[in-house]
N, C-alpha and C positions, 0 to 999 in steps of 0.2 A: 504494500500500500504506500510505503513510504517512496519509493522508485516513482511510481504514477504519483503524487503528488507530484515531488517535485519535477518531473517529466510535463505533465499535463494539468498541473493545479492551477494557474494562473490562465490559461485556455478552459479548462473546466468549468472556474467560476464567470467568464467571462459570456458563457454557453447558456449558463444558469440563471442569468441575467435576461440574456436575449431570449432562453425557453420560456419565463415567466410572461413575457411582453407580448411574445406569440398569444402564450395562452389566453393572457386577457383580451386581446384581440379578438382571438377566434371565438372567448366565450358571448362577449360583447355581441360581435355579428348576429351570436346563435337567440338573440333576447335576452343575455343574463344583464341583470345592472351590476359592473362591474367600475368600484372606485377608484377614483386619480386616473380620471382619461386625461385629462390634461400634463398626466405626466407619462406617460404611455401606457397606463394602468398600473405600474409598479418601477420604482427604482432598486429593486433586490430582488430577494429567491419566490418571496411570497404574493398574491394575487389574492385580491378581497373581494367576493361577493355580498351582496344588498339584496338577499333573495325578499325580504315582504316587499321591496319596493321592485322586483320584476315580474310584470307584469302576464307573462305567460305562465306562471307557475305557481300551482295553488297548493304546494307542499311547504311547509315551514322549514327550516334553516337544518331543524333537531330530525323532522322523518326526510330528509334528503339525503343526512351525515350519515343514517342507517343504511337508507337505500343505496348510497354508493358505496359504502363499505362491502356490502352484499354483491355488488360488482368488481369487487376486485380496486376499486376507486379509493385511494385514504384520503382525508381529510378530517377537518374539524369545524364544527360549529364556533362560533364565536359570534361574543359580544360585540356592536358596534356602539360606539362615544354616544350614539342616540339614543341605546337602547336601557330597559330597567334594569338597572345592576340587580334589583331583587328579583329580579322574575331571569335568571342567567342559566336554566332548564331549558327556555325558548327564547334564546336569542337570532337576531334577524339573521347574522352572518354566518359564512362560509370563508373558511382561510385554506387555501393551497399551496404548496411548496412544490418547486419544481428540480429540487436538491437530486432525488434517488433517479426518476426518469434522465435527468441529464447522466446520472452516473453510469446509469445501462446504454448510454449512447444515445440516446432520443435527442431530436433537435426538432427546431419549426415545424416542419409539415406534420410529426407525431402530436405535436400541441394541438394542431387542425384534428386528429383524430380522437385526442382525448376531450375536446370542447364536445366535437358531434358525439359521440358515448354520451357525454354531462349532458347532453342537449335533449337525447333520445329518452332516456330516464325522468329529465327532471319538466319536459313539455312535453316530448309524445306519449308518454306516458307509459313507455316501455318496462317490460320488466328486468331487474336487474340480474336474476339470474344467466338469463338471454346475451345479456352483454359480459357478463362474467366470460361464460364461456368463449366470445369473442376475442377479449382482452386473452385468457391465458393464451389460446392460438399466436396470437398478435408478440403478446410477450415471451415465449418459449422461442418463437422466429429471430427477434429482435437479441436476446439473451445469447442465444448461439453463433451469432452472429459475434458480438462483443465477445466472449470467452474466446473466438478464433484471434479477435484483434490484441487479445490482452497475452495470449499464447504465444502469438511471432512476437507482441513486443519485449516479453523473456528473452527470448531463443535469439534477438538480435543484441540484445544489452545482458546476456548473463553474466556477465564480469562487472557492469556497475551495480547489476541487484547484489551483487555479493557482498560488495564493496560495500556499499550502502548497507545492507542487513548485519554487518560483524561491526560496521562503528555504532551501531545503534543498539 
């Protein structure tokens, strides 16, 4: 881990950035109100939704954090600065992180694919299992893909991972 850091940490986080801005984009497109358009919806990892105030969707913030959980989707409900600190069981938000997708290799166009999933579930009213199954497809593709990437970049640097792993 420590080799890919310093290898790709500064490219990595910079990916993480650009994957969150995607996503808020693509969720934006899909109907979600999603905060700080004016900054391209996020300046870091994370990506906030306003689900009572979007308009297509008549699930609360708390049965959507289920339903995408139940797809394979993580997230978390969250409090927005609007909302009743006492009432923090049903809070309006949704917070994203785009930290582990970028780590399996995901870039833009897969944030277009995780919005349309988020889109399918949370307006058409799809069920999450239906998309579970999707995603693991999708992510078993994508995973083996990355474990080849991360394989030759050993087998071309095994003298700095060594190097690197006996000072540490």
């Amino acid at each position: 881990a420590l080799a890919e850091t310093k290898e790709f940490g500064e490219e990595y986080a910079k990916q993480v950035v650009k994957n969150a801005k995607a996503l808020g984009q693509a969720l934006y497109e899909r109907g979600f109100n999603v905060l700080c358009e004016e900054k391209g919806f996020t300046e870091s990892h994370q990506v906030i939704l306003d689900i009572a105030d979007s308009k297509d969707i008549s699930y609360s913030a708390s049965e959507l954090a289920v339903m995408y959980e139940n797809a394979n989707i993580i997230l978390n409900k969250n409090l927005l600065p609007w909302d009743d600190v006492n009432n923090s069981d049903n809070p309006s938000g949704i917070r994203l992180g785009t930290q582990e997708c970028t780590r399996l290799g995901m870039k833009e166009s897969e944030m277009e694919e995780i919005a349309e999933f988020m889109k399918r579930i949370a307006v058409d009213g799809e069920k999450p299992e239906k998309i579970k199954e999707e995603i693991k497809k999708n992510l078993v593709h994508k995973t083996e893909i990355l474990m080849s990437i991360i394989k030759n970049f050993y087998k071309r640097n095994k003298k700095l991972c060594v190097k690197i792993s006996k000072n540490t």
